[in-house]
C-alpha positions in Angstrom: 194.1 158.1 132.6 191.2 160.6 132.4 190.9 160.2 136.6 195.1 161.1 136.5 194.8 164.0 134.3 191.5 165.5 135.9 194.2 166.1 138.4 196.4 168.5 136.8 196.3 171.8 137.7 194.5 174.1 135.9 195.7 176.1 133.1 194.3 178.2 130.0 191.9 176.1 127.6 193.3 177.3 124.1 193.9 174.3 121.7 197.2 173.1 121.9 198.0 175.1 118.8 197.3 178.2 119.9 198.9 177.6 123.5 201.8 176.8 121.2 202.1 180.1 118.9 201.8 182.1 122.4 205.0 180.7 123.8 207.2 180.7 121.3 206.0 184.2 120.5 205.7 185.9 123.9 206.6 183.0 126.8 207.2 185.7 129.5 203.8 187.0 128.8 202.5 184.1 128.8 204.0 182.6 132.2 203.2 186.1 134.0 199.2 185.4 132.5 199.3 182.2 133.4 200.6 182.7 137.2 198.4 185.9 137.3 195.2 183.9 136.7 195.8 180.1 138.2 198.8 180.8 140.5 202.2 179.2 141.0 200.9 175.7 139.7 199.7 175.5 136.4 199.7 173.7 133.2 200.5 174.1 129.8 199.8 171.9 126.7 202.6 172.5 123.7 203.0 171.0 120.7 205.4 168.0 120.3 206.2 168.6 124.2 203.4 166.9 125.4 201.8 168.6 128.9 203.6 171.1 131.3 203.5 171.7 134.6 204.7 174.8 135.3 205.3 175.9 139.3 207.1 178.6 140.8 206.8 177.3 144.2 210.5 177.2 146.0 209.6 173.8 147.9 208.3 172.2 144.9 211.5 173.1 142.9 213.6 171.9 145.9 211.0 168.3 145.5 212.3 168.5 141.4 215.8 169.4 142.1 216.7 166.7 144.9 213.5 164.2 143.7 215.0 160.4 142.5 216.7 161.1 138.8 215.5 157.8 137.5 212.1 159.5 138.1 212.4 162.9 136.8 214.1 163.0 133.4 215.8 165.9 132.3 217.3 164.1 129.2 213.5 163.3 127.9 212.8 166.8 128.9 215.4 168.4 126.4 214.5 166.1 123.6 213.9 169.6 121.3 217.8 170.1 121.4 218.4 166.4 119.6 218.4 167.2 116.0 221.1 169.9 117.0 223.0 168.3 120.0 223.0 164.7 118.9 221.6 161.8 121.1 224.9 161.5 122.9 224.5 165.1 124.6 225.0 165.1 128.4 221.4 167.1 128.2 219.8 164.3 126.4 221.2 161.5 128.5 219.1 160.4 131.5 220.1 157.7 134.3 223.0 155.5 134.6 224.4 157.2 130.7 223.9 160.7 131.9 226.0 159.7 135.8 228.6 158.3 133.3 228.7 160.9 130.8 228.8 163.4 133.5 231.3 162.1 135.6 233.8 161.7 132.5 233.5 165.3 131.4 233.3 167.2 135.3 237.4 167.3 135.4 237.3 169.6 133.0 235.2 171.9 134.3 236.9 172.0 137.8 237.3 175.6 139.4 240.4 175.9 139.7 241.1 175.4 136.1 238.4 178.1 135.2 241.0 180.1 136.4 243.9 179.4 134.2 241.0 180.8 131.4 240.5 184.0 133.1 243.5 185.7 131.1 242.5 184.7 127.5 239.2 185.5 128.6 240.7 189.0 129.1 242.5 189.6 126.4 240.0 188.0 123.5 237.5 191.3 125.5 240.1 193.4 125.5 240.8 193.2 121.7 237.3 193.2 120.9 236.9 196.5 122.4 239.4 197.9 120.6 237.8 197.7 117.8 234.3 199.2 118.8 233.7 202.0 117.0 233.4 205.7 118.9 230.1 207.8 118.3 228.2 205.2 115.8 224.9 203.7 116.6 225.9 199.7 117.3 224.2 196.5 118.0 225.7 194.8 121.4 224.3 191.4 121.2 226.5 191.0 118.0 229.6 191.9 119.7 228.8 189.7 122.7 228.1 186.8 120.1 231.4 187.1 118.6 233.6 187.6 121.6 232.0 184.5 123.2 232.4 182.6 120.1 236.4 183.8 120.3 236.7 182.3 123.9 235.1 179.1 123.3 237.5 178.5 119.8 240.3 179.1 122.5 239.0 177.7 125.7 236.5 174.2 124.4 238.1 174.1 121.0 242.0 175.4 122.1 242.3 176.6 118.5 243.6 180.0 118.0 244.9 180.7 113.8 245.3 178.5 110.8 243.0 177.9 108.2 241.3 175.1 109.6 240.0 178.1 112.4 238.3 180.2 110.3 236.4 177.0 108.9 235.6 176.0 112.4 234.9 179.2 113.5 232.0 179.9 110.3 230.8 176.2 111.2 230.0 177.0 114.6 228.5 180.2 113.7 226.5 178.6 111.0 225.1 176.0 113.5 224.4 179.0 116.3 222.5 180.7 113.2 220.2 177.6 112.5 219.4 177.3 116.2 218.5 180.7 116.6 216.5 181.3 113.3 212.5 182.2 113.7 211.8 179.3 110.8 213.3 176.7 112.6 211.4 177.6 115.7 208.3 177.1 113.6 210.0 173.7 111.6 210.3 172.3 114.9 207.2 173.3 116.3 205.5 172.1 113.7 207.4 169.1 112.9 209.1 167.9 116.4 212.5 167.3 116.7 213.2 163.2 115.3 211.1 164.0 112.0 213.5 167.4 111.7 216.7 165.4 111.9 214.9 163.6 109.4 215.0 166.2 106.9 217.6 165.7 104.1 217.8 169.9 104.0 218.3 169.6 107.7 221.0 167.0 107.4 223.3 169.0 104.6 223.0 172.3 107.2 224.5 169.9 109.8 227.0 167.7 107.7 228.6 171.6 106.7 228.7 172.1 110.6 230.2 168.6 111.0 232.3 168.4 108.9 235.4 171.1 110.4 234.7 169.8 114.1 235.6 166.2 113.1 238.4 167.5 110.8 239.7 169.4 114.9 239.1 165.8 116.6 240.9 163.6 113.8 243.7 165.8 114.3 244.2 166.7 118.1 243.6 163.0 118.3 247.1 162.8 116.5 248.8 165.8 118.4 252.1 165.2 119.9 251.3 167.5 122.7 247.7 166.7 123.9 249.2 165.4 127.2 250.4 169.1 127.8 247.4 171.0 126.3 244.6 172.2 128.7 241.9 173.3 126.1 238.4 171.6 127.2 238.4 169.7 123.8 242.1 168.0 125.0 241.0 167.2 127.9 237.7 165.2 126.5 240.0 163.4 124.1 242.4 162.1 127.2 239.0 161.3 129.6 238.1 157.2 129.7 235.0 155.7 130.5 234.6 153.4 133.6 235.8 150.2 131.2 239.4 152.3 129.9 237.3 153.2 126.4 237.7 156.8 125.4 235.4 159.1 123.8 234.2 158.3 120.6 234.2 161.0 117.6 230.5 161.5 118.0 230.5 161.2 121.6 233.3 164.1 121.4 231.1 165.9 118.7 227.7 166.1 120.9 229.6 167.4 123.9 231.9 169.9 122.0 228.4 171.3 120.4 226.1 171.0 123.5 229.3 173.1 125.1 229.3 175.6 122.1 225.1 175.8 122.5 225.1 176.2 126.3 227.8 178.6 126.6 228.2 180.7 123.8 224.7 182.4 123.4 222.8 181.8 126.6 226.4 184.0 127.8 226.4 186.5 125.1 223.4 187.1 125.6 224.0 187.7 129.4 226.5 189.8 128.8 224.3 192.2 126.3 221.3 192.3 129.2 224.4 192.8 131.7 225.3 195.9 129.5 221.9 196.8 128.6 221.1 197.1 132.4 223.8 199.1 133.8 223.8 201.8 130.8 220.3 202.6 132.1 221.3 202.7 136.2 224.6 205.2 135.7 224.9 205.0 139.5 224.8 201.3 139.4 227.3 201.6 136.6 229.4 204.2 139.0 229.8 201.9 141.4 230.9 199.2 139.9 233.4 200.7 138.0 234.8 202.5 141.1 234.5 199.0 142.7 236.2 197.4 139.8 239.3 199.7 139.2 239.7 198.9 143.0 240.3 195.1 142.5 237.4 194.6 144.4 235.0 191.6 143.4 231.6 191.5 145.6 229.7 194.1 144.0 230.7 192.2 140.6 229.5 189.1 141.3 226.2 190.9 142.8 226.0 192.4 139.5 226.0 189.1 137.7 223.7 187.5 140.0 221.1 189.8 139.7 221.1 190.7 135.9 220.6 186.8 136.0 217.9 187.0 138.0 216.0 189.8 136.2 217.0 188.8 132.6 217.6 185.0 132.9 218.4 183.0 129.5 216.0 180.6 129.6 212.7 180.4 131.0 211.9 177.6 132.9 213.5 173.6 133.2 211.8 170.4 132.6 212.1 166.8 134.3 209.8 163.9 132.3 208.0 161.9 135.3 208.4 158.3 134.8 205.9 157.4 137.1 203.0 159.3 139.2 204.5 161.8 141.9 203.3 164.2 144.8 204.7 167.6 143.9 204.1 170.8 146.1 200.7 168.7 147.3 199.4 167.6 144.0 199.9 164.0 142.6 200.9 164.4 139.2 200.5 161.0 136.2 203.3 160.0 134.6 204.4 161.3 131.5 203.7 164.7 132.4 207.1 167.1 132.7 207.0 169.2 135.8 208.6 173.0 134.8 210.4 174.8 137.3 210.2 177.8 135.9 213.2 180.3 136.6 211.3 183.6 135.2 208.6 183.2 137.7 210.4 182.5 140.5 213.0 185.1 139.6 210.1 187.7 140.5 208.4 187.0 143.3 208.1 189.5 145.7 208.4 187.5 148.5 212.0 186.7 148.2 212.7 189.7 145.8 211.4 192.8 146.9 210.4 195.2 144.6 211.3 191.8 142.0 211.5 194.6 138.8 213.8 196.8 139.9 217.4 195.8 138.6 218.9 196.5 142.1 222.4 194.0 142.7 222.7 195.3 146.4 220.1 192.8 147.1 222.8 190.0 146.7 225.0 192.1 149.0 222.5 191.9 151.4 221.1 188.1 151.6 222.9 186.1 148.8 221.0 184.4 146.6 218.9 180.8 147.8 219.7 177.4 146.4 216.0 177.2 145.1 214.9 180.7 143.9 217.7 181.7 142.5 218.2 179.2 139.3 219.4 180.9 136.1 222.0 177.6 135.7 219.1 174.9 137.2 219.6 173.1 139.7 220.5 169.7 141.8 222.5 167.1 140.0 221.4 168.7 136.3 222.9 171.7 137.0 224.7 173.3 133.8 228.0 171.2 134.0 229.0 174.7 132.4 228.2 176.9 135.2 231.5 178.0 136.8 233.1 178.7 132.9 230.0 180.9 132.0 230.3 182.7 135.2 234.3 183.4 135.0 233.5 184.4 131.2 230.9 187.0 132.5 232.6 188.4 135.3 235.8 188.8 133.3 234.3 191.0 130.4 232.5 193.3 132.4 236.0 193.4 135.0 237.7 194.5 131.3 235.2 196.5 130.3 233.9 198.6 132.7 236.8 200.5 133.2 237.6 201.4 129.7 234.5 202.2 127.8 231.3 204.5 128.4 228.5 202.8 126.4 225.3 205.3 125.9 222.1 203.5 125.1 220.3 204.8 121.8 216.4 203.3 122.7 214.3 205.7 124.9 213.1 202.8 126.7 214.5 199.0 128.0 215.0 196.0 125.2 212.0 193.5 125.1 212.8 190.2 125.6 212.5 187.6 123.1 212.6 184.2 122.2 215.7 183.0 120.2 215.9 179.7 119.7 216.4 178.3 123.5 217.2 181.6 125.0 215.5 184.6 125.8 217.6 187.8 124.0 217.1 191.3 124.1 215.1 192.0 121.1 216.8 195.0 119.4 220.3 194.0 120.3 221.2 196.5 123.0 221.4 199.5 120.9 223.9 201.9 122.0 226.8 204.6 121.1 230.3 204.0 122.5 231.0 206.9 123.9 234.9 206.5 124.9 237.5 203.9 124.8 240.0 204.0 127.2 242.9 202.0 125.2 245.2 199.4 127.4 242.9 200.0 130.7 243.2 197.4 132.9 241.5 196.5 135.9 243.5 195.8 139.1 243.7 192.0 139.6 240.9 190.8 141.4 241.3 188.3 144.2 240.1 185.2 142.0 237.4 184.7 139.6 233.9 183.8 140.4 233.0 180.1 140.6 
């Protein structure tokens, strides 16, 4: 073993601990250091996570992302999400489970129907801007939070009033506040993730979560109308595994939460740097809008794709290797996890010139490449969740570009910290609404981005 790990990379050689502290305090920092000092291989030793390999290296990501599956888990990788997800999670599934877990919930997730969402996704932005107030300092991120919370009630869940909602809705807001809060971090740094699920503290916090989105299953399980209902939820409930069984309650549970994780806050929170970004380039901002009211769509979608690139949600991605492998020209042991990692990667300046500057007209000019551009992954672990995050995006900014002037409040750019999973901006995209244009709509654009 010694002769294996003599061959890892080289890294920084704090304890464990203190490696530790720094990421969950500053990982951006931390990566930049890293790559500064040992280049675009390096590794990194965090507690209850074993030892990374981080690279930045496009051919070595394209080596992770279209590498044998049986020997690069992604499901041992996540295993920090289990105490929240659940062990039947797509994310926490690897091999022949995680084909056949994927497979069953794909259909729902097909373009086409992410298009039948792009009205509700409209209207629940629409009505949330209505209510923003005019001329008083006010927190973004908040308002991002709660307007993707609305479309995944309506879209995953395909509940909309009743009292049975507003349970739901503080559930799922409650779980989105344990993931997210800075003493959890530490509980699970600390403590790993099985001995947290452990907890009986921690299992009363999730058995108040559980308890409404179980109550939602029993009862669309009975619904006379599932057949005709298009809700991602309905749709999970009529799916079958390969021998005719359906989805079992938990089953149905860890996907309807790993949804609710995946898309509600790494998307709000895209949506606030989205906001955050174009309040402080006005001719950016000009252009879209113009672009917008128009009914064009390109300059959008070069919008999305590059506040992605400069503020991506999460920092890097992690396979487990099962057995030894040569990545980017080093052999690497077993039981190491190799880390693409989508912050460094989003910034070189060999692919992205000038790789600070918020600038979308690069994706006008070359598009973005399969292996350097990765804020949803990549190969056959890509975010099954992709094309309904990237509808919800483009949809609110289409909505609400046209119809409000947002002026930012900070003198200079939201840090980035780490929430939970994600990376946020760390004040909340402070700004003053400005104006309100009420029942401004956008002309229809051609179709929405997949």
């Amino acid at each position: 073993m010694r002769n294996d790990m003599a061959a890892l990379p080289a890294g920084p050689r704090l304890p464990r601990a203190a490696q530790t502290v720094l990421w969950f305090r500053n990982a951006q920092w931390m990566l930049d250091t890293c790559q500064a000092r040992f280049g675009d291989m390096f590794t990194l030793k965090i507690a209850n996570e074993g030892t990374w390999v981080m690279t930045s290296n496009p051919d070595a990501i394209k080596q992770v992302f279209t590498g044998d599956p049986r020997l690069l888990h992604a499901g041992e990788g996540n295993r920090v999400l289990l105490p929240v997800l659940g062990p039947s999670s797509v994310l926490l599934l690897d091999d022949r489970p995680h084909l056949s877990q994927r497979k069953l919930m794909l259909p729902a997730f097909h373009g086409e129907r992410m298009q039948r969402y792009g009205e509700l996704m409209a209207n629940v932005a629409a009505e949330e801007i209505e209510r923003w107030p005019l001329g008083e300092p006010y927190k973004l991120r908040p308002r991002m939070q709660a307007l993707t919370l609305e479309i995944i009630l309506q879209a995953v869940f395909g509940v909309v009033e009743g009292p049975r909602v507003q349970r739901l809705r503080e559930g799922l807001r409650h779980l989105l506040d344990i993931l997210t809060d800075p003493l959890h971090g530490v509980a699970l740094m600390v403590l790993g993730p099985v001995r947290i699920q452990r907890l009986a503290a921690f299992r009363r916090e999730l058995d108040r979560v559980n308890a409404p989105i179980y109550e939602e299953i029993t009862e669309r399980r009975g619904a006379g109308d599932l057949a005709e209902r298009d809700d991602i939820m309905s749709l999970l409930l009529q799916a079958t595994h390969e021998d005719g069984s359906p989805m079992s309650d938990v089953e149905l549970r860890d996907e309807l939460v790993t949804l609710l994780v995946a898309g509600h806050e790494t998307t709000a929170n895209a949506l606030a740097w989205a906001a955050e970004r174009l309040c402080r380039h006005p001719e950016k901002l000009g252009r879209l809008t113009e672009e917008v009211r128009a009914g064009e769509n390109r300059y959008l979608q070069a919008v999305i794709q590059e506040t992605l690139r400069l503020r991506p949600v999460i920092s890097i991605v992690i396979r487990r290797l099962v057995e030894p492998m040569e990545i980017g020209g080093r052999m690497l042991p077993a039981g190491v996890s190799i880390a693409p990692s989508i912050h460094l990667v989003h910034r070189r300046a060999d692919i992205y010139p000038e790789p600070h500057e918020f600038r979308p007209e690069r994706f006008l000019e070359d598009g973005a490449e399969s292996y350097s551009w990765l804020p949803f992954g990549g190969g056959i672990r890509r975010c099954i969740g992709a094309a309904l995050a990237h509808a919800e995006i483009a949809e609110v900014l289409r909505v609400a570009v046209p119809r409000v002037e947002l002026r930012p409040l900070r003198e200079r750019p939201d840090p980035v910290v780490v929430r939970g999973i994600t990376l946020a901006p760390k004040h909340g995209v402070q700004v003053a609404v400005e104006r309100v244009v009420a029942g401004t709509r956008p002309a229809k654009a051609p179709a929405l981005a997949r």
